[in-house]
TIBAKE-377484 format. One line per field, with one value per residue: residue in three letters; x, y, z of N, C-alpha, C, CB in turn. Coordinates in Angstrom, 1 decimal. Atoms other than C-alpha are relative to their C-alpha. Glycine has a CB too. Layout:
residues N
code <- ALA|...
nx <- X|...
ny <- Y|...
nz <- Z|...
cax <- X|...
cay <- Y|...
caz <- Z|...
cx <- X|...
cy <- Y|...
cz <- Z|...
cbx <- X|...
cby <- Y|...
cbz <- Z|...
end
This chain:
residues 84
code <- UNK|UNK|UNK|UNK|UNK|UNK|UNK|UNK|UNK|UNK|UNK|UNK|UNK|UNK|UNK|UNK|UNK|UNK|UNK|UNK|UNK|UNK|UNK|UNK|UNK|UNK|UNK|UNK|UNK|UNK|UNK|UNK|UNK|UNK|UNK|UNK|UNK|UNK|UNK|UNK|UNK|UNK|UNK|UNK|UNK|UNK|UNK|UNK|UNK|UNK|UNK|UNK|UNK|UNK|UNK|UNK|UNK|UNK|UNK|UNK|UNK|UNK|UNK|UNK|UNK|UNK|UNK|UNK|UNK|UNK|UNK|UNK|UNK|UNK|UNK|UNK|UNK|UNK|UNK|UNK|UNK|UNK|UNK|UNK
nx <- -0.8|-1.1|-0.4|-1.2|-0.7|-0.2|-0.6|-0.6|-1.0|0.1|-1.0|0.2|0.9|0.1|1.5|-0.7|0.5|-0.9|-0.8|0.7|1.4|-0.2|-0.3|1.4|0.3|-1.0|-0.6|-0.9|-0.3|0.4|0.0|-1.7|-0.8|0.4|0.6|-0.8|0.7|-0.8|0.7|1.0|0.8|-0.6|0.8|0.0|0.6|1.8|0.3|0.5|0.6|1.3|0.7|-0.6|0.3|1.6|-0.3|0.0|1.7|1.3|0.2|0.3|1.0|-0.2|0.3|-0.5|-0.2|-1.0|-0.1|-0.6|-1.2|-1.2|-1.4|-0.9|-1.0|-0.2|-1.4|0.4|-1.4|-1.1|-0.1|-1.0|1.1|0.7|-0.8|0.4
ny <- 0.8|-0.4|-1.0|-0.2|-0.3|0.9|-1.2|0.5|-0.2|0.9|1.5|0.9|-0.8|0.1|-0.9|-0.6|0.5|-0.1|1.0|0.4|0.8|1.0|0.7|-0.1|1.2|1.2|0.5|-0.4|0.9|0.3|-1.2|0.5|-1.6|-0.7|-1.1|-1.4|-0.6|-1.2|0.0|1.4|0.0|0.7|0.0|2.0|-0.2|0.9|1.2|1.2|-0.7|-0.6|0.9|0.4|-1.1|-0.3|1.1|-0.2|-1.0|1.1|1.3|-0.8|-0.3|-1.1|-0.6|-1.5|-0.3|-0.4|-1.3|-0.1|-1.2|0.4|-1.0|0.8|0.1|-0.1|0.2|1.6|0.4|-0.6|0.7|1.0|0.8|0.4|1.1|0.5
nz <- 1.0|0.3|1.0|0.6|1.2|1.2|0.3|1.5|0.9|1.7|0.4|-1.4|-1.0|-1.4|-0.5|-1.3|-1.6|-1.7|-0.2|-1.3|0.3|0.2|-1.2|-0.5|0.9|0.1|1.3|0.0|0.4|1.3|1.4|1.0|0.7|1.2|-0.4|-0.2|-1.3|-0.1|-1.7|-0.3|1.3|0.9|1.5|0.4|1.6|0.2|0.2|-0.9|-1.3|0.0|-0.2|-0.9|-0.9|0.2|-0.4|-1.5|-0.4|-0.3|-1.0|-1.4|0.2|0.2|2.0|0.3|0.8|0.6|0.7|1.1|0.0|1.1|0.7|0.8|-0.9|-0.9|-0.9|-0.7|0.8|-0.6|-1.6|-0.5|0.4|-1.2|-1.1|-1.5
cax <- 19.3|22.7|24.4|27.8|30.1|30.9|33.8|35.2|37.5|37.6|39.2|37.8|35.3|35.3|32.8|34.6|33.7|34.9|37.3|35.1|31.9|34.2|34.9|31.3|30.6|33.3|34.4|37.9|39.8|37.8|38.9|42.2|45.0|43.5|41.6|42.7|42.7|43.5|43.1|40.0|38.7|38.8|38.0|36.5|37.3|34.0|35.3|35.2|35.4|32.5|30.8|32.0|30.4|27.0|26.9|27.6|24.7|22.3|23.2|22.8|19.8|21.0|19.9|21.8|22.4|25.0|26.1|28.3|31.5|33.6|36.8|38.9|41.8|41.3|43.7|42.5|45.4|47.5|46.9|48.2|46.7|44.4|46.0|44.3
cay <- -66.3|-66.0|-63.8|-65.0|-63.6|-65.7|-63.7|-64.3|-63.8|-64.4|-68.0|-69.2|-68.4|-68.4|-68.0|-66.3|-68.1|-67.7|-70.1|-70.2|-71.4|-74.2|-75.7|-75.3|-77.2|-79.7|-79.7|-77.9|-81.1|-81.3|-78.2|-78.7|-76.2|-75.4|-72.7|-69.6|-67.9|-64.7|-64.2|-65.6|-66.0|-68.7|-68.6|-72.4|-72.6|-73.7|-76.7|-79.3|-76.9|-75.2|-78.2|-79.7|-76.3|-76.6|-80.0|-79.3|-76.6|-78.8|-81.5|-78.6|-77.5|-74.1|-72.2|-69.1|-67.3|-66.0|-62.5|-62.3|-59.9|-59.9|-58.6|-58.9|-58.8|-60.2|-60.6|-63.9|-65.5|-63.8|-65.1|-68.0|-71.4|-72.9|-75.1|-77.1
caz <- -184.8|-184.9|-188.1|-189.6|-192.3|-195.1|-196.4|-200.3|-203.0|-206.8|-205.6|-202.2|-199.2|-195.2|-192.8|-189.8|-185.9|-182.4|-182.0|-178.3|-180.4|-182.0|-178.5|-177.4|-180.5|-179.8|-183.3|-182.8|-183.4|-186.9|-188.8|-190.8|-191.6|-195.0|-192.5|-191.1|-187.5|-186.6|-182.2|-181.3|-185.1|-187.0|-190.8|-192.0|-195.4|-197.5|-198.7|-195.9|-192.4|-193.1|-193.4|-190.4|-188.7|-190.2|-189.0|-185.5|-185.6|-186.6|-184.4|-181.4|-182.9|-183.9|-186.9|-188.5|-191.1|-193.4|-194.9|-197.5|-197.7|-201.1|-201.9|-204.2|-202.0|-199.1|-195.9|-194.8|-197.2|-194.9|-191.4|-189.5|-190.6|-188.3|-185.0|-182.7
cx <- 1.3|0.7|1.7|0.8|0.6|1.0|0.7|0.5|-0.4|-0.2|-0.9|-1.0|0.6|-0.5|0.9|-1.1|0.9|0.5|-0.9|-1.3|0.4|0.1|-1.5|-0.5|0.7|0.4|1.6|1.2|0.2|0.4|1.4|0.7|-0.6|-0.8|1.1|-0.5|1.3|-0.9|-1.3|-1.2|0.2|-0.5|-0.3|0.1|-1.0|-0.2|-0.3|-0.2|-1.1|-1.2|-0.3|-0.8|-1.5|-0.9|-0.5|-1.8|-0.6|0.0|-0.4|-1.6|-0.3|0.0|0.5|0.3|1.6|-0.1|1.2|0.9|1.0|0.8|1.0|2.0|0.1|0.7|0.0|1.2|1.1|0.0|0.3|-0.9|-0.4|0.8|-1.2|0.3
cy <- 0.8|0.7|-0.6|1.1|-1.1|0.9|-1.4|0.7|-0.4|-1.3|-1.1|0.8|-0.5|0.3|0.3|-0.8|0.3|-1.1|-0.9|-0.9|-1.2|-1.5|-0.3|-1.0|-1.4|-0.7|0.9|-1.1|0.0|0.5|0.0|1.4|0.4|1.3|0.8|0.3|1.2|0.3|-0.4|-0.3|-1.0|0.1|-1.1|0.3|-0.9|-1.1|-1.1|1.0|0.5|-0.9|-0.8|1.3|-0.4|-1.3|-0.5|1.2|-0.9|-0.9|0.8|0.7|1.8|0.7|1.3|0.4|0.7|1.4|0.2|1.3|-0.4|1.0|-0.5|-0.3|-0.4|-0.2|-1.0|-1.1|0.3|-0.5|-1.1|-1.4|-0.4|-1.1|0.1|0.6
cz <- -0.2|-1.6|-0.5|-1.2|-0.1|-0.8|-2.0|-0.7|-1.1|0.2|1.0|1.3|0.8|0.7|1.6|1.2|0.7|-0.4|2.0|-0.6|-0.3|1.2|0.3|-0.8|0.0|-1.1|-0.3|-0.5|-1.6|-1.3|-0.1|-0.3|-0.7|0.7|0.6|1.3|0.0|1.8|-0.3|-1.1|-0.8|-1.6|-0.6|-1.3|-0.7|-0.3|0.8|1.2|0.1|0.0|1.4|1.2|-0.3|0.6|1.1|0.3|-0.2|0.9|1.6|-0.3|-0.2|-1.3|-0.5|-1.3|-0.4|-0.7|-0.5|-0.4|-1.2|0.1|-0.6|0.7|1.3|1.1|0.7|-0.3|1.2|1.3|0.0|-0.2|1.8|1.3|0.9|1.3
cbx <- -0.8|0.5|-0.1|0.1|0.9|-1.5|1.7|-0.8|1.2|1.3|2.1|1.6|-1.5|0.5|-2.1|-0.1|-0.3|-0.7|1.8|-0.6|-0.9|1.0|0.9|-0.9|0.1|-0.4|-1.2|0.0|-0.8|-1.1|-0.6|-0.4|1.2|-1.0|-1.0|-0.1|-0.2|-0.2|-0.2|-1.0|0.2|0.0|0.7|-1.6|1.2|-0.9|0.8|1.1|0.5|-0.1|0.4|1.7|0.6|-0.3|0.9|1.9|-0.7|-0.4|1.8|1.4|-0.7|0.9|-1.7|1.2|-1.1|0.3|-0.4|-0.9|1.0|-0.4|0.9|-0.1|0.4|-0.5|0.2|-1.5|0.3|-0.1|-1.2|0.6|0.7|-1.2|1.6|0.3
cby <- -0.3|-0.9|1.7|-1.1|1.1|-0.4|0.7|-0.4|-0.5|0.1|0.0|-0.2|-0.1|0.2|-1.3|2.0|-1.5|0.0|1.0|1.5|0.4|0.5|0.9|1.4|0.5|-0.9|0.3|0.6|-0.7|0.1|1.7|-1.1|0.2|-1.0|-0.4|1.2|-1.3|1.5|1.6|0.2|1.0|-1.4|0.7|-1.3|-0.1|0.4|-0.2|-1.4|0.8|0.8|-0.6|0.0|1.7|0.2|-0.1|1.0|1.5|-0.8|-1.1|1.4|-0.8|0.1|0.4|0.4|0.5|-0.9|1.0|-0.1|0.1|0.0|0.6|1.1|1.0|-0.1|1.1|-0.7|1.0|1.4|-0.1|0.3|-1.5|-0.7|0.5|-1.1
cbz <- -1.3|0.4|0.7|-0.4|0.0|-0.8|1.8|-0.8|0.3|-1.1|0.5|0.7|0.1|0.6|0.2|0.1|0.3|1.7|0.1|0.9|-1.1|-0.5|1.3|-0.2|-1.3|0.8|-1.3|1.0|0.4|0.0|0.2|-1.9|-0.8|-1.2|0.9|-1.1|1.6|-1.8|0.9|1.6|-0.8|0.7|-0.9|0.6|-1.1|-1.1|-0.6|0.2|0.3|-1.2|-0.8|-0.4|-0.2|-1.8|0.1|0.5|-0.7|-1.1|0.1|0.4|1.1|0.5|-0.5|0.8|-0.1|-0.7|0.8|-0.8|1.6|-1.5|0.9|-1.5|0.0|0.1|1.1|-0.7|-1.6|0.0|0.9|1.6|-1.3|-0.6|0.9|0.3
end
């Protein structure tokens, strides 16, 4: 079973993916600026992308978990919003 990070802030979460799994999943399309990518990373933020991921796993029949990284600063804010 696969392992994500779920990364977070005081304000907002993101669960870091390949941008390779997105394709695989054939939900690259789906995920909206409000996300973040930094090279082959994309960050789904929790409100709708992340949804949009959990989605796709189940519909492939893929089960994983999450692990949880806070900071109060984090640099995710900072990278380039998400593009198709």
């Amino acid at each position: 079973m696969k392992t994500y990070i779920f990364h977070t802030d005081p304000r907002h979460g993101w669960i870091a993916v390949k941008r390779a799994e997105l394709a695989r999943l054939n939900i690259l399309d789906k995920i909206s600026s409000c996300s973040y990518q930094k090279g082959g990373t994309a960050y789904l933020e929790e409100d709708c992308d992340y949804h949009e991921f959990i989605v796709a796993k189940e519909a492939a029949g893929e089960e994983f978990t999450c692990r949880d990284s806070f900071q109060e600063n984090t640099p995710i804010r900072s990278y380039q919003s998400f593009e198709k």
